[in-house]
N, C-alpha and C positions, 0 to 999 in steps of 0.2 A: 504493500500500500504506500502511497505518495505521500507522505506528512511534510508537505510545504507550505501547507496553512497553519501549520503549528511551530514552522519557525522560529518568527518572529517572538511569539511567545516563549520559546526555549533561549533564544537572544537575552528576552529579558532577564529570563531567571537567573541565566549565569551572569550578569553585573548585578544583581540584587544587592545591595548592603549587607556584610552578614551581620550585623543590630537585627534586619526586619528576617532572614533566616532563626536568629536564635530568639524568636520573639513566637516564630511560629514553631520553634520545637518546647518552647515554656508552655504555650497551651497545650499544646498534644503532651506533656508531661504529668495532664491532669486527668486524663484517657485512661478508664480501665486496661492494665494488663501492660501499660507501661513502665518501665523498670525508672526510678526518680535518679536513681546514684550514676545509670547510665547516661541523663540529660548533660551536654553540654560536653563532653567526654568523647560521645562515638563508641562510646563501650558497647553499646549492641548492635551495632552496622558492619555489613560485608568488611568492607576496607579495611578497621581495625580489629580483624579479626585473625586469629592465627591460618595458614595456608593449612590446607588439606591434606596434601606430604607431609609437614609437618607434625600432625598429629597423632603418625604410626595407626590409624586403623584400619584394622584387616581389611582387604581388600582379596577378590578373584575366588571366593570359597564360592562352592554350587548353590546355584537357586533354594533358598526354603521354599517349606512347601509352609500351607498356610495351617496352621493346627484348626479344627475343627470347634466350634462351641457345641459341648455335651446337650441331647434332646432329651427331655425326659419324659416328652410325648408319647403318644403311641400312632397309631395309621393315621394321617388327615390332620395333626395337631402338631406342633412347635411346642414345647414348652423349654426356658432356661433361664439361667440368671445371669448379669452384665453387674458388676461394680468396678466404678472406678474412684484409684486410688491412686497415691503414689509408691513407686517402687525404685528400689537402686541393684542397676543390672551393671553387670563389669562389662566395659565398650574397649576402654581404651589401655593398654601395656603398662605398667607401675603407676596407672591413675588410677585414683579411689572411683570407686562403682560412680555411673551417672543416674544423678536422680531424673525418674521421668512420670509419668501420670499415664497411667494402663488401664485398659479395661482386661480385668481378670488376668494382670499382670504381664501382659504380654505384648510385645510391640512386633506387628500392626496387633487390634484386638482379635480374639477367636473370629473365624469366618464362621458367617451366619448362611444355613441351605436348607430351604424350602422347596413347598411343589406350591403351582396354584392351586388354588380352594383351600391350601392349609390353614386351620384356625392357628393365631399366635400369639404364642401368652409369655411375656421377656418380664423378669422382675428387674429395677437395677434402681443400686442400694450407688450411693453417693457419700462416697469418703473421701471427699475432695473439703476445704477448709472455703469453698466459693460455692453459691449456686451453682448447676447443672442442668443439662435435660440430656434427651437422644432425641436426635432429629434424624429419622427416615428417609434419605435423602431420597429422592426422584420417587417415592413409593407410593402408590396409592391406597392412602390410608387415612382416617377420620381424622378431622382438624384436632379435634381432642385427642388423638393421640399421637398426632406429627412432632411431639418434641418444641412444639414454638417457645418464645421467648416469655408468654402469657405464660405459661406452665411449668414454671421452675421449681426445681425440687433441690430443695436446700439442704446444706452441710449436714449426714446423719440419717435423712429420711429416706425411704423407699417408696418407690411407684412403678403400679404394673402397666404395661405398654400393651393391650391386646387389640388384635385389628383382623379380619382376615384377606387371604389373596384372593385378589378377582383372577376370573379368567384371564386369558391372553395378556396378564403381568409377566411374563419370565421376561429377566432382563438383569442386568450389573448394577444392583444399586450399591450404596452403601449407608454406612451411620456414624455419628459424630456430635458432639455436644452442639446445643446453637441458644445459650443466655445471653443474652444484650451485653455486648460491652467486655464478655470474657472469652467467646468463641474462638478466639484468634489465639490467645496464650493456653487454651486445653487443648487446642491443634498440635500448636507445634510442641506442647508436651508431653504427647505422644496418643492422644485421643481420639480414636478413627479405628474402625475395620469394614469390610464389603457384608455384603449381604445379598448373596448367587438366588436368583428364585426361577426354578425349572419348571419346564412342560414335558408331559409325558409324551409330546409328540415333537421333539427337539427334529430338525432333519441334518442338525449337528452334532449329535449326539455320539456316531460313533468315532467322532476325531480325538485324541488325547488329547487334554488343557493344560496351562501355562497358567496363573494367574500371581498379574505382576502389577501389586501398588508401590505407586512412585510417590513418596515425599520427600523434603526438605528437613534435611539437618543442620543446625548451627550450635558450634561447640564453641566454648571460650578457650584461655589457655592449659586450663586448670580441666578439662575434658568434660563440663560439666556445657547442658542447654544454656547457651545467650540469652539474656531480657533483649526486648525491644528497645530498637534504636530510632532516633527522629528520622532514620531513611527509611527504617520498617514503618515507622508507622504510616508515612507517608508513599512510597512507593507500593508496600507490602512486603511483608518478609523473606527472604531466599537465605540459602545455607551457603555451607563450603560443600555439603555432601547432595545427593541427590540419591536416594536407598530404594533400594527395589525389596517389599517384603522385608525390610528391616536391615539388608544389608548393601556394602558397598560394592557395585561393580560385579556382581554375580557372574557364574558361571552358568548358561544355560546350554545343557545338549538337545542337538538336533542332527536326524540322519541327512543323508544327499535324499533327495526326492519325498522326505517325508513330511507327510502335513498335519499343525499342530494348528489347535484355536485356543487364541490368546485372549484373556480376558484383561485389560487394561483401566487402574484405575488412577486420575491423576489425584490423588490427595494432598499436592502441595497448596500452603497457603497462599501464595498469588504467582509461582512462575507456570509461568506458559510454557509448553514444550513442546518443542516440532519434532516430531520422531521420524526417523529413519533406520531402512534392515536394509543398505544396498546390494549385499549380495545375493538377496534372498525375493520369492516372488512374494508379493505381499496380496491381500484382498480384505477391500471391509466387507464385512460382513451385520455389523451390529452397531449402534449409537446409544445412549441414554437407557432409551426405552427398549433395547433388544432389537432383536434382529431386524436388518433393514429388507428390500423385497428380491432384490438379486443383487450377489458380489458383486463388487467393484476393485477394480485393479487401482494401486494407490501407490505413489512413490514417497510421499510425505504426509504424515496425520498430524494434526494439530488438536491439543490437548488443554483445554485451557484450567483453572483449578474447579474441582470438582468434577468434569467430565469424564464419562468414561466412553470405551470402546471395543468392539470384537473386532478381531482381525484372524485372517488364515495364512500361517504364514510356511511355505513348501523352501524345504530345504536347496539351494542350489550351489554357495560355496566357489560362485567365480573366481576367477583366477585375477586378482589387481585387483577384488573390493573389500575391504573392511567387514569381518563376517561379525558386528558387532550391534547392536541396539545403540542408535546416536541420539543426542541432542542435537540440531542442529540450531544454529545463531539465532536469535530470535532478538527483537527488540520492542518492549512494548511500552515507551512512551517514560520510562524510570526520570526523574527529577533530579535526587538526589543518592543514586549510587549509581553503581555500574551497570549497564546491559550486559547479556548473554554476548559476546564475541566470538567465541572458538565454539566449537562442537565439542560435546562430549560423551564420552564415553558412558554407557549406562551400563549394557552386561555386553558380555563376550560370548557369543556362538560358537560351541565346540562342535566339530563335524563327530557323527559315534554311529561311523557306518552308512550303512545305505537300505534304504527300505522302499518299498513299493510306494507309489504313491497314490492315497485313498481320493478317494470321488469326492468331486466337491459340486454338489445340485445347484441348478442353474438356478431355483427358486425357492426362495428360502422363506419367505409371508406375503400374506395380502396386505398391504396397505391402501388404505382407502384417502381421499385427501375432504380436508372439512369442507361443509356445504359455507354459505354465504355470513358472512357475520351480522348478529344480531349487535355488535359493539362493535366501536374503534375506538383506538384510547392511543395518545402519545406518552411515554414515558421517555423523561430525560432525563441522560446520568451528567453531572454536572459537577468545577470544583470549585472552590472560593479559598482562594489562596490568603485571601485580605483576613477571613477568620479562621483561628487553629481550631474551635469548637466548635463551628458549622461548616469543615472542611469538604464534605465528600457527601452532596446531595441529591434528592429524585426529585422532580420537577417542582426544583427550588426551594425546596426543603429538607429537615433534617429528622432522622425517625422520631416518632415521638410514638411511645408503648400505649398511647388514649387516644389514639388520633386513627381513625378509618379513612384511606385514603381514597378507595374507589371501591363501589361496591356493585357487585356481581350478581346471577341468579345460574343454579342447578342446568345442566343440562344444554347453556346456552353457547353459542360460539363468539368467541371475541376475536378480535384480531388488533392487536399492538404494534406499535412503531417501537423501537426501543434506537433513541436516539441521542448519541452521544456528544456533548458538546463538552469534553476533556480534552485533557493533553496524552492522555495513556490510553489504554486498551482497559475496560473492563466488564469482567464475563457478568452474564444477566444470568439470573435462577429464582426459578419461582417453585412453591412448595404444592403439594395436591397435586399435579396431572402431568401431564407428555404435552409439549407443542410440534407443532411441523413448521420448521421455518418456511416461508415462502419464497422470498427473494431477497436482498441486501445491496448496499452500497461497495462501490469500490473507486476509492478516489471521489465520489460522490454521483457517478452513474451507477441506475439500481441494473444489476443484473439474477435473474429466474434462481432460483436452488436446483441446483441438477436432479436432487433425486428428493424422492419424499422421504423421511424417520424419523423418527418421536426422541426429542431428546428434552432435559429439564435445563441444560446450562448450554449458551452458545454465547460465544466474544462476541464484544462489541468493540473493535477496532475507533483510536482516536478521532471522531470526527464523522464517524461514518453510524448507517443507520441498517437494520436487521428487522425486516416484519414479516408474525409469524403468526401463528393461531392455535387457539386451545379450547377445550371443554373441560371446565369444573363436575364432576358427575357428586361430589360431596359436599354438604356445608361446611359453612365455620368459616374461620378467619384463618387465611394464609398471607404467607411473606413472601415479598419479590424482592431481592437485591443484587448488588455486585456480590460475585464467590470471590473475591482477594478477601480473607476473612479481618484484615485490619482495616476496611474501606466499611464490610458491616458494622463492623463496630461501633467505626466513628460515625454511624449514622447514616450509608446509604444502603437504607431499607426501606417499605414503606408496607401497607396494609391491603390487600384485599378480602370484602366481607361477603362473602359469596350465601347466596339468601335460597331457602329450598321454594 
């Protein structure tokens, strides 16, 4: 994309006065989940952070697998518990264990796997010294039990989450705390696992899986998680590491000719990731909301936070390309740290032989595209540099937990402009349903979405506009925001009250 309309504005910022820089890192210093002793220091920003070599950890060990959360259901039912707490796990060589915040102590948390129709009954007990919830992410599930920010369950207490799967749900969701104002430091403290929900009539079912969450780690020198820095707060957090499954740089085996379906989840709190497998043939298959209606051949997938993705990806192992899972450069608009430059390394592709290569069906669902809208609604994401306490808002405002911003009805179809007037990129995600993008901006000409799929989180590149369309099928009050989880924070969220 062409940011030459944002120039001028990037011209600015970099003669800014640092008075009126350190003016707006004083307010954001008043910001849930910002560290005070790190203001003014750069104690929690990229730059003064120790390098990555430098801090000896492991690195090229083979992919985990994701431990399973125990069911204590029987046929048709889910039943289990989730607490989260803090825990101190040994990460790095002659440094003291790193403290991090688990669910049921484990970094990523248990993965969660259902069928639809399953009834689902999750207890979780909060042993955390902060408010709580679990938000559901992309799942279709009753507003009273989406986890919102209305619904917090404080230091001590327990609450059961129970909801069931509708039909035609299988898809890659996951879960994650979402309290006002703390979302963003249970993140990156280790707060997050997926949540796989299957059909019994998968027509991908007989491929082997992969399932690989990517987050952001940031270690100080002392090998312990970073506070938030005035570049976090305001660009969004990124690490020195980038962990697949909790670790650095994996190994993942794959034969010559063999076909594996990868379940891909971004879980970082605001880096965007442009993935690449040069060697290898890739195909989507899946977005958000599960499978899309026929593969597509893909040289680059873009991941923005929160997003997830299916992909099929056939061993080939050319001779001159990198048999490795890359980041590739990405830049999405950062203020005050560094952009993504180099490519990086995620995991390394070990060749382990040669194996047949299984079938991959031309058609994988029906999708159908929404009839006409009964709404249009513009939402704008927007930033006010002038205030550090109304920094980051939806059309011109800042969240406020009593304030209903636009209100809905059951069953109808809306269609949204989600239109950016920042300097950065930032992903949209709204809670209850699946949308289908329609068309979007590029450079500021709108060009068609090539294909139809249901997804809950798509970028909003700086400047540019993305409209798409959804149906609410449940009541209650849901939340649309930016997924940089320090943009929610500081207040760009807003309400919709969806009425039966």
């Amino acid at each position: 994309m062409d940011r030459r309309h944002f120039l001028q504005w990037s011209s600015a910022l970099a003669l800014t006065p640092l008075l009126v820089r350190k003016s707006w890192a004083e307010g954001m210093a008043d910001m849930p989940g910002m560290d005070h002793a790190a203001m003014g220091h750069g104690a929690g920003d990229v730059a003064s952070m120790p390098a990555a070599d430098s801090l000896g950890l492991p690195r090229g060990l083979p992919l985990s697998s994701l431990s399973r959360l125990q069911n204590h259901g029987g046929a048709g039912r889910l039943v289990g518990q989730l607490a989260a707490a803090p825990v101190k796990l040994p990460l790095l060589p002659g440094k003291p264990a790193t403290t991090f915040w688990a669910y049921n102590g484990q970094i990523p948390g248990p993965a969660i796997v259902a069928w639809e129709g399953d009834a689902v009954s999750l207890q979780f007990t909060n042993q955390l010294s902060q408010p709580s919830t679990i938000h559901w992410h992309g799942m279709p599930v009753p507003a009273t039990q989406d986890g919102n920010p209305h619904d917090p369950v404080l230091p001590g207490q327990t609450r059961d989450y129970q909801f069931r799967l509708p039909a035609d749900s299988a898809a890659s969701y996951w879960y994650h705390p979402h309290p006002h104002g703390y979302t963003g430091q249970q993140a990156y403290m280790g707060l997050a696992g997926v949540f796989v929900v299957k059909s019994r009539h998968d027509p991908l079912a007989h491929l082997p899986e992969q399932w690989l969450v990517l987050s952001d780690l940031k270690l100080d020198a002392q090998g312990q998680i970073a506070a938030n820095g005035a570049a976090d707060q305001h660009d969004g957090r990124e690490g020195q590491f980038v962990l697949i499954n909790g670790g650095w740089q994996p190994v993942i085996g794959l034969a010559e000719g063999e076909r594996q379906r990868w379940r891909i989840w971004n879980a970082c709190s605001a880096r965007i990731l442009k993935l690449a497998l040069p060697a290898h043939d890739v195909q989507l298959v899946g977005t958000d909301g599960g499978l899309i209606a026929t593969p597509r051949g893909i040289d680059t997938l873009l991941l923005s936070p929160g997003e997830r993705a299916e992909i099929v990806i056939t061993g080939r192992f050319a001779a001159g390309k990198a048999s490795a899972l890359q980041a590739l450069p990405y830049h999405r608009g950062k203020a005050m740290g560094p952009e993504q430059s180099t490519t990086l390394t995620l995991a390394t592709i070990s060749r382990t032989g040669s194996k047949a290569t299984a079938e991959l069906p031309t058609t994988l669902r029906p999708i159908a595209g929404l009839g006409a809208p009964a709404v249009k609604r513009v939402v704008e994401f927007s930033e006010n540099m002038a205030d550090p306490s109304a920094m980051f808002l939806i059309n011109g405002k800042k969240f406020d937990m009593n304030r209903v911003d636009f209100s809905g009805k059951v069953g109808q179809v809306e269609e949204w402009d989600i239109v950016s007037q920042a300097h950065m990129d930032h992903p949209f995600h709204i809670h209850g349903t699946q949308f289908q993008v329609l068309a979007r901006t590029d450079d500021g000409v709108w060009q068609d979405e090539p294909f139809l799929a249901w997804r809950d989180v798509v970028n909003i590149p700086a400047g540019e506009t993305v409209r798409l369309r959804f149906v609410q099928h449940l009541p209650g009050l849901r939340m649309f925001h930016c997924h940089i989880l320090e943009h929610e924070d500081a207040g760009m969220m807003a309400t919709l009250d969806v009425q039966a």
